[in-house]
C-alpha positions as CSV (number, residue, x, y, z in Angstrom):
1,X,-13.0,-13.5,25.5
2,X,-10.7,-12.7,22.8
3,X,-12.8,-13.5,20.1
4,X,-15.6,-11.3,21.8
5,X,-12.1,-8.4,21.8
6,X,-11.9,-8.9,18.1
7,X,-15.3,-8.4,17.2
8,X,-15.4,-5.3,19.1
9,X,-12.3,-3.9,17.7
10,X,-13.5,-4.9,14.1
11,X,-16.6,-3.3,14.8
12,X,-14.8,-0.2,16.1
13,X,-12.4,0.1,13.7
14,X,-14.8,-0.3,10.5
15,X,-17.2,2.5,12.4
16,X,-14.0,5.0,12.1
17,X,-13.5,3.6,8.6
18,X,-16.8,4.5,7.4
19,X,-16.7,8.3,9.6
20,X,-13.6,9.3,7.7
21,X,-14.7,8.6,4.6
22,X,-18.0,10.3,5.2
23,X,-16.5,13.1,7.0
24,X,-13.2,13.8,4.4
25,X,-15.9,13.8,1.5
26,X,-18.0,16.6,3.2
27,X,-14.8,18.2,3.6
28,X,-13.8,18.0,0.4
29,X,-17.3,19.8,-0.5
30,X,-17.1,22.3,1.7
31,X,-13.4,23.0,0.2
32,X,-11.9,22.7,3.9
33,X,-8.6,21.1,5.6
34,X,-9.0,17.2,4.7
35,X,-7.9,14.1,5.9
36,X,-4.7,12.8,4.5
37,X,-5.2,9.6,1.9
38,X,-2.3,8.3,4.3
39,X,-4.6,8.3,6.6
40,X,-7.1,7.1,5.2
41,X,-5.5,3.9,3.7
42,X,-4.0,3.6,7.6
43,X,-7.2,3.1,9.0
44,X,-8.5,1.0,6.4
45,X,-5.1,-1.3,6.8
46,X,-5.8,-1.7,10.5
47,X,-8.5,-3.4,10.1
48,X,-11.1,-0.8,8.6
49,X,-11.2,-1.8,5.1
50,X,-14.8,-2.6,5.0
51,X,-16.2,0.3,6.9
52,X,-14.1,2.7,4.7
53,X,-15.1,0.4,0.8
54,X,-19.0,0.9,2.5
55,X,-18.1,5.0,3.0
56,X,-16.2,5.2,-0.5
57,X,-18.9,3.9,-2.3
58,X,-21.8,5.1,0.0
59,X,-20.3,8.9,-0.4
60,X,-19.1,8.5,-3.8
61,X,-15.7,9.5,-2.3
62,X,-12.3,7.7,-3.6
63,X,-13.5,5.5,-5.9
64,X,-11.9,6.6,-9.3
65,X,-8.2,6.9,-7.1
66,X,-6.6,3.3,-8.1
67,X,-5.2,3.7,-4.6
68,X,-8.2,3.5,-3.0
69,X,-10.1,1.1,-5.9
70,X,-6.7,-1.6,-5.1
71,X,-5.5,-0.5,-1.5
72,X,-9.2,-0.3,-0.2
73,X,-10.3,-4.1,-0.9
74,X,-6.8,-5.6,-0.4
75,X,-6.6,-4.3,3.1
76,X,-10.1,-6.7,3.2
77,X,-8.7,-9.4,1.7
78,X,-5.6,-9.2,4.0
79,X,-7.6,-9.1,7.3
80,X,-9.8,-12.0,6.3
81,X,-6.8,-13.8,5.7
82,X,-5.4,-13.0,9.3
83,X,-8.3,-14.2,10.7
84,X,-9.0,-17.2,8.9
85,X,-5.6,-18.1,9.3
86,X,-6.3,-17.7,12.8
87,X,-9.5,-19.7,13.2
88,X,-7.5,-22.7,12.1
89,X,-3.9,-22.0,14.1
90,X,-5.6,-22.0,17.5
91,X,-8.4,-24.6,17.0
């Protein structure tokens, strides 16, 4: 059960990571209000770092901001982490 929870919240999460990417970048074309990099990075530290590296590469959007080139794959590295760390606590 929980690990079926997790792979729907990953799931979820990396879907929004991806959208805001996608949807900031059009945005930014169309010279309209954009989504915050605060925000951004937030969603990609709560678990949505791959969804939003896939987006930032995908749209071309971010990737010269060493924010976003460090922050971005870190945030992958950290839940990866988290859940191999896991995976071996509660065998």
């Amino acid at each position: 059960m929980f690990i079926t929870l997790l792979i729907l919240y990953y799931a979820v999460i990396n879907s929004i990571g991806f959208a805001t990417m996608a949807i900031d970048k059009r945005k930014a074309i169309k010279h309209q209000w954009r989504i915050p990099e605060a925000t951004l990075l937030l969603v990609a530290f709560l678990g949505g770092g791959i969804g939003s590296w896939i987006g930032m590469h995908t749209c071309h959007h971010k990737t010269h901001k060493w924010k976003f080139k460090i922050g971005v794959p870190f945030s992958i590295i950290l839940h990866i982490s988290a859940i191999l760390y896991l995976m071996t606590y509660f065998k």
